[in-house]
C-alpha positions as CSV (number, residue, x, y, z in Angstrom):
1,X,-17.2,-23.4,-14.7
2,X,-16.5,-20.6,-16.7
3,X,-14.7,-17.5,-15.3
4,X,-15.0,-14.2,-17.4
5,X,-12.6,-11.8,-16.6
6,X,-12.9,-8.1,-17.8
7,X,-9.9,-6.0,-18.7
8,X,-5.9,-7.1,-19.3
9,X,-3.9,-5.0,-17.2
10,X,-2.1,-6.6,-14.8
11,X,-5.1,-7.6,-12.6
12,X,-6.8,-8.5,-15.2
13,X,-4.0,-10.8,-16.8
14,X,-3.2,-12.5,-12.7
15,X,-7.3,-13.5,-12.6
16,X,-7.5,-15.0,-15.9
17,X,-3.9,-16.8,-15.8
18,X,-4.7,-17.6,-11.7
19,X,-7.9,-18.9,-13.0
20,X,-7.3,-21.1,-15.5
21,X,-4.3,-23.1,-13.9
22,X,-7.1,-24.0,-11.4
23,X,-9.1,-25.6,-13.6
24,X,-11.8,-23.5,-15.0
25,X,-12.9,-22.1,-18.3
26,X,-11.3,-18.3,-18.5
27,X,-12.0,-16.2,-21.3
28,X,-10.7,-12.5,-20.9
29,X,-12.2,-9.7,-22.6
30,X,-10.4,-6.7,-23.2
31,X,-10.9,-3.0,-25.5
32,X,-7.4,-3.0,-26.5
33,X,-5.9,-5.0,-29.5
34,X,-3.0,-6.5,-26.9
35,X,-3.1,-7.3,-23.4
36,X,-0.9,-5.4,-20.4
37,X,-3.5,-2.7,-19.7
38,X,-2.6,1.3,-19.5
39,X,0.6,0.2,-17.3
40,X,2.2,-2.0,-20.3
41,X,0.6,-0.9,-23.0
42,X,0.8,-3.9,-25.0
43,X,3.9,-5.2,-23.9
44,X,2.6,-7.9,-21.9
45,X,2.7,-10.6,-24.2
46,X,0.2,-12.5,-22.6
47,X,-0.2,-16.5,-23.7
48,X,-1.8,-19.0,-21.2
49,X,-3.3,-22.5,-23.2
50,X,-6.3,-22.1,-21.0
51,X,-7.4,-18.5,-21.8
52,X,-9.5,-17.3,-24.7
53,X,-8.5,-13.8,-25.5
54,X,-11.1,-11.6,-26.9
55,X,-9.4,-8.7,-28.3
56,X,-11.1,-5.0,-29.0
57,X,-14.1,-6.0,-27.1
58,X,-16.1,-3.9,-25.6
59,X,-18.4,-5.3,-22.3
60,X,-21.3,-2.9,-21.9
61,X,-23.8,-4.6,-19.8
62,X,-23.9,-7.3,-16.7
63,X,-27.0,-8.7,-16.7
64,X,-27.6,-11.5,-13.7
65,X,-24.9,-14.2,-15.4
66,X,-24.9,-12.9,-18.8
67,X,-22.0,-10.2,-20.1
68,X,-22.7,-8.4,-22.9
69,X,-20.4,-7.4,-25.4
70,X,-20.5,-4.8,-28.4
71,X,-21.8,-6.9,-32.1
72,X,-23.7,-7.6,-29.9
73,X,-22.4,-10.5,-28.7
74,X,-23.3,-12.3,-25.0
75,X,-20.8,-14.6,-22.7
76,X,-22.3,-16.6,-20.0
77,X,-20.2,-16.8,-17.1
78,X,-20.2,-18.8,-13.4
79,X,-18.2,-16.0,-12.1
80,X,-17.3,-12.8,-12.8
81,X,-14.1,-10.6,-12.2
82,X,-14.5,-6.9,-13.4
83,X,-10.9,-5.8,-13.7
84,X,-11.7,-2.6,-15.8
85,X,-8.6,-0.2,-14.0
86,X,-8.8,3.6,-14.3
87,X,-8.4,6.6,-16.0
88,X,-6.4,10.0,-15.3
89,X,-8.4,12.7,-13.5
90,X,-7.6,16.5,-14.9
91,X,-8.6,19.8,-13.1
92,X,-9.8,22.7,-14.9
93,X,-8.0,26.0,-16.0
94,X,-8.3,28.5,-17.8
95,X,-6.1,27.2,-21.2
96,X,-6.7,23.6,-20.0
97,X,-8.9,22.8,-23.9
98,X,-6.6,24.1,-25.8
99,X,-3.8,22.9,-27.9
100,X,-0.6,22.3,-25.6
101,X,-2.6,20.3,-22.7
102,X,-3.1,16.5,-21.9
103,X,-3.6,14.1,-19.2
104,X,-0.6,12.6,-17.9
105,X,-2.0,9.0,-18.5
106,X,-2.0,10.3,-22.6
107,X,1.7,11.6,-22.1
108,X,3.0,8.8,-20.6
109,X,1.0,6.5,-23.5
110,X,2.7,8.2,-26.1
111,X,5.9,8.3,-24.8
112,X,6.0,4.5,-24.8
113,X,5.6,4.7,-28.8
114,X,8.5,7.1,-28.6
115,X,6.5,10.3,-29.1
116,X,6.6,13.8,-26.7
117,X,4.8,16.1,-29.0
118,X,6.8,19.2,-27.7
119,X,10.2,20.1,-26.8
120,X,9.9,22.0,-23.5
121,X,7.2,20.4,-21.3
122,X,5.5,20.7,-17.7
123,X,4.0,17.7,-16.1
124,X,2.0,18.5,-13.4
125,X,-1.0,17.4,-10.6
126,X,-0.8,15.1,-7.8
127,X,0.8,11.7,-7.1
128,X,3.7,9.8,-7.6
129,X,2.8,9.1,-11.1
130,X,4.3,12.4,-11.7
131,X,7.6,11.2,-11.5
132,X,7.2,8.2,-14.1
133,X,6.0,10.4,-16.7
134,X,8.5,13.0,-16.6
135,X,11.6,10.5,-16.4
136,X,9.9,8.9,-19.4
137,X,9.6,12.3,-21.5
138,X,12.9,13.8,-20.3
139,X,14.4,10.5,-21.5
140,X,13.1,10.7,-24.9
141,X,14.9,14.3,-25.0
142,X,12.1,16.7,-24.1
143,X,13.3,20.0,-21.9
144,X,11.5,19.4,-18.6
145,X,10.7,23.3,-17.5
146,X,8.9,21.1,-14.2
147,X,7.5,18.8,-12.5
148,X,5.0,20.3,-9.9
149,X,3.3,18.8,-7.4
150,X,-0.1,20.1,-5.6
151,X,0.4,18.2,-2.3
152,X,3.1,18.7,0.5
153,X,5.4,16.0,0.9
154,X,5.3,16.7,4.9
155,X,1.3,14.6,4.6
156,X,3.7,11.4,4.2
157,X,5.4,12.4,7.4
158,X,2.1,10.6,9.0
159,X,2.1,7.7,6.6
160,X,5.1,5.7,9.3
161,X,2.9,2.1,9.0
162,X,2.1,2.0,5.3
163,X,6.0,3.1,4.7
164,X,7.0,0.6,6.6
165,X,5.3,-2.0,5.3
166,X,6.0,-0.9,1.9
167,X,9.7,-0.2,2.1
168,X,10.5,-1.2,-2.0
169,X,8.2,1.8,-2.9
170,X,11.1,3.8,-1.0
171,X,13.6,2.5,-3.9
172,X,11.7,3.0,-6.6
173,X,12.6,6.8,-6.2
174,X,16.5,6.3,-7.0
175,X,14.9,5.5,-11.0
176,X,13.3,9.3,-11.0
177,X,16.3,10.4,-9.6
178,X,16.8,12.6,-13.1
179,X,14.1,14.5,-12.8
180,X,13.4,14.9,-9.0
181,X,15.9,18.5,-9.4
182,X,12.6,19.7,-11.2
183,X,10.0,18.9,-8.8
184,X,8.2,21.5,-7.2
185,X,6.0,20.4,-4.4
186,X,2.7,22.9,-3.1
187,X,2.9,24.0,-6.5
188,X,0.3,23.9,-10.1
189,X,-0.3,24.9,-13.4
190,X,-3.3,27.3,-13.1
191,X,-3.2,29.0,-16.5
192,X,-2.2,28.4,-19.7
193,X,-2.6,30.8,-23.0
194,X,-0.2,29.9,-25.8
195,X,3.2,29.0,-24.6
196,X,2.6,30.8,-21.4
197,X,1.7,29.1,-18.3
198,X,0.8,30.5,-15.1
199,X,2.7,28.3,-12.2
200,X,1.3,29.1,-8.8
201,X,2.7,28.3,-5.1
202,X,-0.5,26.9,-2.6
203,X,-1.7,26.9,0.2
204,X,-2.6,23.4,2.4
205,X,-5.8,24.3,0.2
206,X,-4.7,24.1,-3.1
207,X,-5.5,28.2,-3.0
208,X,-2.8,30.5,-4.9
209,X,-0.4,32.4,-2.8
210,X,2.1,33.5,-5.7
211,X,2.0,32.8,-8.8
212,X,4.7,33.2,-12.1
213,X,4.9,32.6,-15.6
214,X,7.2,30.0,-17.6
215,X,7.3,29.1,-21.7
216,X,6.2,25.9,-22.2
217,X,4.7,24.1,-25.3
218,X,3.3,21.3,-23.2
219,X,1.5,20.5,-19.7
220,X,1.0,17.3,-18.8
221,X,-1.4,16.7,-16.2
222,X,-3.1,14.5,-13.7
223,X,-4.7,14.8,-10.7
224,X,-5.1,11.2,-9.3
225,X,-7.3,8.2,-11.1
226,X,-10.9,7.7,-11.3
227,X,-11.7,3.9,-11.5
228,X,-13.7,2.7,-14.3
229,X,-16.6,1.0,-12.1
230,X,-19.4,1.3,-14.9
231,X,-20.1,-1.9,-14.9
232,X,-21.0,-2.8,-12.2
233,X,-23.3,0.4,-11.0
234,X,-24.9,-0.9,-8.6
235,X,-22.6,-2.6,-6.4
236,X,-21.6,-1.6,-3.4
237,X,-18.6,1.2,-3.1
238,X,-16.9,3.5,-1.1
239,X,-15.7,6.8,-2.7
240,X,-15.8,5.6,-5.9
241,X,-14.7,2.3,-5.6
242,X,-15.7,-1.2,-5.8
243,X,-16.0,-2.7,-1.8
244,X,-14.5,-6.0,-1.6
245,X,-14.1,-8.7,0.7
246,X,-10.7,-10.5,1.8
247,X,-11.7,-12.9,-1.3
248,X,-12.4,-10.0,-4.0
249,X,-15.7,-10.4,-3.4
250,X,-18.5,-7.3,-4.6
251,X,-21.6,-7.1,-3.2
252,X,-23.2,-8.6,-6.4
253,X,-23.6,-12.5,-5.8
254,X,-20.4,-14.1,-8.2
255,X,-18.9,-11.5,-9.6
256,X,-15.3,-10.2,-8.4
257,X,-13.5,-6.9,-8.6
258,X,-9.4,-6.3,-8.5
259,X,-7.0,-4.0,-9.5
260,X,-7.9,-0.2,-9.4
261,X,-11.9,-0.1,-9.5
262,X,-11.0,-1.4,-5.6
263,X,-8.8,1.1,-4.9
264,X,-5.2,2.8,-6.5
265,X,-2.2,1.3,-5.0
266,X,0.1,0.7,-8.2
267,X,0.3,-2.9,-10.5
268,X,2.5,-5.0,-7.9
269,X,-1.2,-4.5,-5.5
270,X,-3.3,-5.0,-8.8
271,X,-1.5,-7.9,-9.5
272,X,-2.0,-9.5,-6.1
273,X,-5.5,-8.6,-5.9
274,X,-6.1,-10.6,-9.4
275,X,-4.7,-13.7,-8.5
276,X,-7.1,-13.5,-5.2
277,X,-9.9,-12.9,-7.3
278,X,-9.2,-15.3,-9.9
279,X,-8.4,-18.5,-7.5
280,X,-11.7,-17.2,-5.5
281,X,-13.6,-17.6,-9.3
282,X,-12.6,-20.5,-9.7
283,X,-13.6,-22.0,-6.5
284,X,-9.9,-22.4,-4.4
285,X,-8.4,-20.7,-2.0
286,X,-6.6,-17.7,-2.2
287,X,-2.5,-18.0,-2.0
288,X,-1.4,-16.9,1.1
289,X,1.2,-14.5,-0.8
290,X,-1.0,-12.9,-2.2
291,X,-3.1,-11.9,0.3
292,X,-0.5,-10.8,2.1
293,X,0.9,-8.8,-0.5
294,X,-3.0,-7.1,-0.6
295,X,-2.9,-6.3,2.9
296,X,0.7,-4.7,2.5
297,X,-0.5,-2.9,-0.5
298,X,-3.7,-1.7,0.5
299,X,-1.7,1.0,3.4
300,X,-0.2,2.2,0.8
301,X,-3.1,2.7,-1.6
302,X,-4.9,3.9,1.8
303,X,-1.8,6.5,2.7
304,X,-1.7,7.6,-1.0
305,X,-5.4,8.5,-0.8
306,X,-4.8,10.9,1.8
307,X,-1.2,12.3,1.2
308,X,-2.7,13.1,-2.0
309,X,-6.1,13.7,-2.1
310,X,-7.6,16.8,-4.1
311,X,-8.3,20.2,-2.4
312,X,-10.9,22.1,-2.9
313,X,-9.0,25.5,-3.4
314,X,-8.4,24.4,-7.1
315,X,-12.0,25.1,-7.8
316,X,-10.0,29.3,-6.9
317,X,-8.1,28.4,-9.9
318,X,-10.9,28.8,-12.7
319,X,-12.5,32.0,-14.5
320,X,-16.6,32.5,-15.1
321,X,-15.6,31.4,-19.1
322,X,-13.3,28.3,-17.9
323,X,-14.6,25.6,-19.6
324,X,-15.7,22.5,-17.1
325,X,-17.6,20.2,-20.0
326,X,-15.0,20.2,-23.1
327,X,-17.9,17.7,-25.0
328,X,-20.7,20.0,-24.5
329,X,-18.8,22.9,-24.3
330,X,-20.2,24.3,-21.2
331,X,-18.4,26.5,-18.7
332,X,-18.0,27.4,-15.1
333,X,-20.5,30.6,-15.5
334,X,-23.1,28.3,-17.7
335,X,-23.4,25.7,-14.4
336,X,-26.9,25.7,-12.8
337,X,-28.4,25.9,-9.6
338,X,-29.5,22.0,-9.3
339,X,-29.9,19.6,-6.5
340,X,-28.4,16.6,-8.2
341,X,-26.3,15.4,-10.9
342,X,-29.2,14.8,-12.9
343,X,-30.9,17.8,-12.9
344,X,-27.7,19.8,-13.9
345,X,-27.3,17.4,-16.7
346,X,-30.5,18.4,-17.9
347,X,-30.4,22.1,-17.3
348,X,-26.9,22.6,-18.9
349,X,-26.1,19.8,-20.9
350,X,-22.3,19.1,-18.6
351,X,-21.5,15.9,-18.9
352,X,-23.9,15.0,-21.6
353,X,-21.3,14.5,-24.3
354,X,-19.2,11.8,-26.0
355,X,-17.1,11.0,-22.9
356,X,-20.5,10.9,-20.7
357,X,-19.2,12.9,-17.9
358,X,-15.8,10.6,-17.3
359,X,-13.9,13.6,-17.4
360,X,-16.1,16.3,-15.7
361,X,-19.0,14.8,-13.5
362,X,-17.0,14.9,-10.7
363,X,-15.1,18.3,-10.9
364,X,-18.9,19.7,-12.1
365,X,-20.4,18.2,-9.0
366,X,-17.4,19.7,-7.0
367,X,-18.0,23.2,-8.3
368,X,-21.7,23.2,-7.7
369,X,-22.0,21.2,-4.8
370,X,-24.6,18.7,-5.7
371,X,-24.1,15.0,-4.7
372,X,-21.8,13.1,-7.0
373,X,-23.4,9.7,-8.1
374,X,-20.4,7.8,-9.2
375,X,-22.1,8.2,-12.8
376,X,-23.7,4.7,-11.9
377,X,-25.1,4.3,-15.9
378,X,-27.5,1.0,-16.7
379,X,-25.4,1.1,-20.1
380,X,-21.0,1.3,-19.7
381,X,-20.0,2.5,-22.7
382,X,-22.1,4.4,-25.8
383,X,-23.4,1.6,-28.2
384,X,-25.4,2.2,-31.6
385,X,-29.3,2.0,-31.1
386,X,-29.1,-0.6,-34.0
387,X,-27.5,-3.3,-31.7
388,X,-29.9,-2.5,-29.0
389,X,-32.4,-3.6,-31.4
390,X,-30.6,-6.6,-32.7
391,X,-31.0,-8.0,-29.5
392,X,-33.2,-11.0,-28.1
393,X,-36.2,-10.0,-26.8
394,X,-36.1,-11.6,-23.5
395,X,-33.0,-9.3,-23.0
396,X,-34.1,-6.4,-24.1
């Protein structure tokens, strides 16, 4: 049997090894020239005799058994395992496309290469990722002006069972303990022009109460994940993300999902929820460690979800010439009336662009109220028309 796995962070890297010591064929696919994922960033290293590595490979398409990959290239597979992980989710403001802004995902990426781009820098949004990120620029010798978070800690207070049964995430603290002085919690970026940035104080809505301005070159920021669940647009899911069974299992007949396209919960749960899927591929049965570690992980994914989840206040934040769609430059006051995502696609062109709406379907549907779709796309990533038409007819 052959078991393709997509993606090679740390889910990705547990299925295919998992996999292949049970016996089957494993070839992983990833984008990236080296494995370990947006969490390792190439520092993973990954060997296993049984694994064919297809490096800065693109999978576009699942087609009943058949992946397809950018050349255009298809892999046959017995099972599937869709491992794809996610991406940072920004807010808008006025400033937020101009020079001096990034996601926190991009900071953190560069930082690993031993690059900060500024000297005084804000990172900012919602999450414990927050904390990585600024211990990792403030490290590197960058002046941390803050770290502010959106959320109360006080939501945790109601978290008691997924604490509990997730006591090590308590100890990861004590390695942020440099830059915790700088947190700010209730608290966000809502403005930036130049090297000024407007820092307000919220409400339990995310709506400004105060507000004050700091000098900053930089502003890091990142509002939770979005998982990358392209692939598979039809299966199943539950805000966002892939539904799974105890064994991994999607809704589509053998294909798997693990790591964050079923939910964000950090690599240790990723990890976990790979080796699951990756025994389940191949045919065996899950280790009892791991599902045990899932079931640990998954309060805490669940409790994160909700001591964290975006308000809708921030939508307060924005000015009629805020720009929502930085691809097709369209902005708040160029938004249409529409009663789905499609027909304000079509009307104002938002999420039209290069990025097809990764980084503003959601905060566009948010700001008009029309349903959000997932962006459930027949085709995963943008591919040349010429490899369309290089391809077989009976799979065209």
């Amino acid at each position: 049997m052959r078991v393709v796995v997509v993606g090679a962070g740390p889910a990705g890297m547990a299925a295919a090894r998992t996999a292949a010591d049970a016996g089957a064929e494993v070839v992983l696919v990833d984008s990236e020239p080296d494995a370990g994922g947006q969490y390792l960033r190439g520092r993973a290293k990954f060997e296993h005799s049984g694994v064919t590595h297809l490096r800065n490979t693109e999978a576009w398409l699942v087609e009943g058994n058949t992946l397809h990959l950018r050349g255009p290239r298809q892999l046959r597979f017995g099972s599937l395992v869709i491992a794809t992980g996610a991406y940072d989710r920004p807010l808008p403001f006025p400033g937020w496309d101009g020079p001096g802004v990034i996601t926190a995902g991009a900071a953190q990426a560069l930082a690993k290469q031993g690059v900060t781009l500024a000297e005084r820098v804000i990172v900012a949004g919602t999450g414990p990722f927050l904390l990585p990120v600024a211990t990792a620029l403030q490290d590197l010798g960058a002046t941390l002006v803050g770290v502010y978070e959106a959320s109360s800690p006080t939501r945790w207070l109601r978290e008691a069972r997924a604490i509990a049964a997730n006591r090590h995430k308590i100890g990861e603290l004590a390695s942020y303990r440099k830059v915790l002085p700088r947190l700010e919690t209730r608290t966000a970026v809502i403005a930036k022009h130049g090297d000024r940035v407007t820092v307000a104080k919220l409400d339990g809505q995310w709506r400004p109460v105060s507000h004050r301005t700091v000098q900053a070159d930089l502003v890091c920021i990142g509002y939770g994940f979005l998982p990358r669940t392209d692939l598979l647009p039809n299966a199943s899911r539950t805000n966002d993300f892939y539904d799974v069974d105890d064994h991994q299992r999607t809704s589509v007949e053998h294909v798997y999902a693990a790591g964050e396209v079923t939910g964000i919960g950090g690599a240790d749960l990723a990890e976990a929820e790979g080796v699951i899927a990756g025994a389940a591929a191949a045919g065996q049965k899950p280790p009892t460690k791991a599902l045990e570690a899932v079931r640990k992980g998954r309060l805490f994914a669940q409790a994160l979800s909700r001591a964290h989840a975006v308000q809708p206040g921030w939508q307060t934040w924005l000015d009629p010439d805020t720009t929502v769609c930085r691809c097709e430059k369209v902005s708040l006051e160029d938004l249409t009336d529409a009663t789905s995502m499609r027909e304000l696609k079509l009307t104002c062109r938002v999420a039209m662009g290069r990025c097809q709406g990764r980084i503003c379907a959601r905060n566009a549907a948010e700001l008009t109220g029309v349903p959000f779709d997932g962006q459930r796309r027949v085709i995963a990533v943008p591919i040349p028309l010429g490899e369309l038409a290089t391809l077989p007819e009976e799979t065209q």
